[in-house]
N, C-alpha and C positions, 0 to 999 in steps of 0.2 A: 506329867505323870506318865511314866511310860506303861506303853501294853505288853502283854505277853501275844508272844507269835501265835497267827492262825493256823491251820491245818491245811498247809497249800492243795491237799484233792478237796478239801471242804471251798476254798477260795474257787480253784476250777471246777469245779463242778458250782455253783452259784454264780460266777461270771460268765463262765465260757462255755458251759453244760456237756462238758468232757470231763471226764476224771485225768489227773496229771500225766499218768503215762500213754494215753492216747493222742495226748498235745504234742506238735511236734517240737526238737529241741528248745528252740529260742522261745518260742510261746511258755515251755515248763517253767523255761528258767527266769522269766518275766512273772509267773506266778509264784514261784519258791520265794522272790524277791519279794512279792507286793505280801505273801503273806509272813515273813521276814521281818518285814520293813525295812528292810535297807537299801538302797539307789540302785540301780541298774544303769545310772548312763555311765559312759567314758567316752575318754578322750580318742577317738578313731586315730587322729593324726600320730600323737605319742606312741601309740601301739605299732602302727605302720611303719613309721619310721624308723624303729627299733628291729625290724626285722627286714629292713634293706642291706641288698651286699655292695661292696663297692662300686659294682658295676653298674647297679639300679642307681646309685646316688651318682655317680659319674653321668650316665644317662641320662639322668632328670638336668645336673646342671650342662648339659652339652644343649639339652631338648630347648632349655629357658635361657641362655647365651644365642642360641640359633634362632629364636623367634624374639627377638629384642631389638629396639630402635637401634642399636648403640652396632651389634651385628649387620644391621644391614647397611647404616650408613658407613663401616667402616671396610665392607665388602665392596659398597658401592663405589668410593675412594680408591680401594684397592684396583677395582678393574678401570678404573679413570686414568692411571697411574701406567699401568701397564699398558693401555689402550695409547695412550699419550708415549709412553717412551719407547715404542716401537715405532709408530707411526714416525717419530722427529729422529731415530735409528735410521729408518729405511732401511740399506742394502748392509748394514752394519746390525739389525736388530736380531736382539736373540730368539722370538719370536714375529714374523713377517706376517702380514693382513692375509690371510684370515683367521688368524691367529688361531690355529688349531693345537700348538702343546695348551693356550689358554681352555682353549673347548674340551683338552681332554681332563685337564684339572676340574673344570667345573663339573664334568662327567662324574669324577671318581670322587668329589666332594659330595656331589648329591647324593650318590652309590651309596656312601656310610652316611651320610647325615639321616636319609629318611628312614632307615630301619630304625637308626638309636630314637628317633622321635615318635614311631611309633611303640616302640617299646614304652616309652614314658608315658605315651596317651594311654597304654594296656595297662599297667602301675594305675593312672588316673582312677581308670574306671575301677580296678579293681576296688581301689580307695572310697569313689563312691558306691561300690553295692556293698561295702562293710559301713559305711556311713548312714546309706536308707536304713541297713538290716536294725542299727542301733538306733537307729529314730522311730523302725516300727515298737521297738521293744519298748521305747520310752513312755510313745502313746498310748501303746496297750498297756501297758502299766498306771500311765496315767488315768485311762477309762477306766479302768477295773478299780481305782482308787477313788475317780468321780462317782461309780455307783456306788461303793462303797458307804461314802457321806451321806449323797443324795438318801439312801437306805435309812439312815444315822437319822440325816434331817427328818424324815418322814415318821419314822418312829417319834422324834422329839414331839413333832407333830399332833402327833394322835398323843402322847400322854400329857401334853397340856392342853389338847383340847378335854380331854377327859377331867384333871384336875379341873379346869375354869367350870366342867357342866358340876362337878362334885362342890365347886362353890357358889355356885348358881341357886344349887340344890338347898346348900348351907342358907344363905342368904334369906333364900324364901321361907324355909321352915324357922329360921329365928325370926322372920316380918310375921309369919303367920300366930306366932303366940303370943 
């Protein structure tokens, strides 16, 4: 049986003892919903990912190829490689011990690698504080929906304890005659 919508400043104002427009955004919009009834959660990830440019998404996969087994062991190979065929070069090798065109590549790798990765770790977090923000809205929707019942319950409460005293009542005045 469905209900008909509450009065979202009657719900705010009984749950959170503000009227709706003194709540700040996300708290109104967590009570428009709960007196609504309709969901408040989403999907953080779908939404985010929908509003990356190619260069966020480029970014992220440079950030998660760079921090992967598969990266470093074939990094690792890579300078085994080069370390080895200069060395057995010698007076012929295109880079000679102490192999600095190597040091300057790994200079100017690191140079661009650590900014793209912190930009991805910055994307993260952003991701997680729209992540808490929708998990607070969830719970606070959720509590304002547990007192809700709980209310519910308590009322149910009290009108059948009152019916059981009203047939208690019954009971004895039919034994009494």
């Amino acid at each position: 049986m469905p209900h008909a919508p509450l009065d979202a400043d009657h719900v705010s104002r009984r749950w959170l003892g503000k009227a709706t427009h003194d709540l700040p955004a996300n708290e109104a919009s967590v009570v428009r919903s709960a007196a609504e009834r309709r969901p408040i959660s989403e999907d953080i990830n779908e939404t985010f990912d929908d509003r990356q440019t190619f260069g966020e998404r480029l970014a992220d996969r440079v950030a998660t190829f760079g921090g992967s087994w598969t990266f470093l062991i074939a990094f690792g190979l890579f300078l085994v490689v080069w370390t080895v065929l200069n060395l057995v070069l010698r007076r012929d090798a295109f880079d000679p011990y102490p192999f600095i065109f190597l040091n300057l590549m790994l200079s100017m790798i690191a140079a661009a690698q650590a900014p793209i990765i912190m930009m991805s770790q910055n994307r993260q977090a952003q991701k997680d504080r729209l992540d808490a923000g929708n998990d607070y809205q969830v719970n606070l929707k959720a509590e304002i929906e547990i007192m809700a019942l709980l209310e519910k319950v308590e009322h149910l409460t009290a009108r059948q304890e009152e019916q059981t005293e009203l047939i208690r009542r019954l009971l004895a005045q039919k034994e009494a005659r």
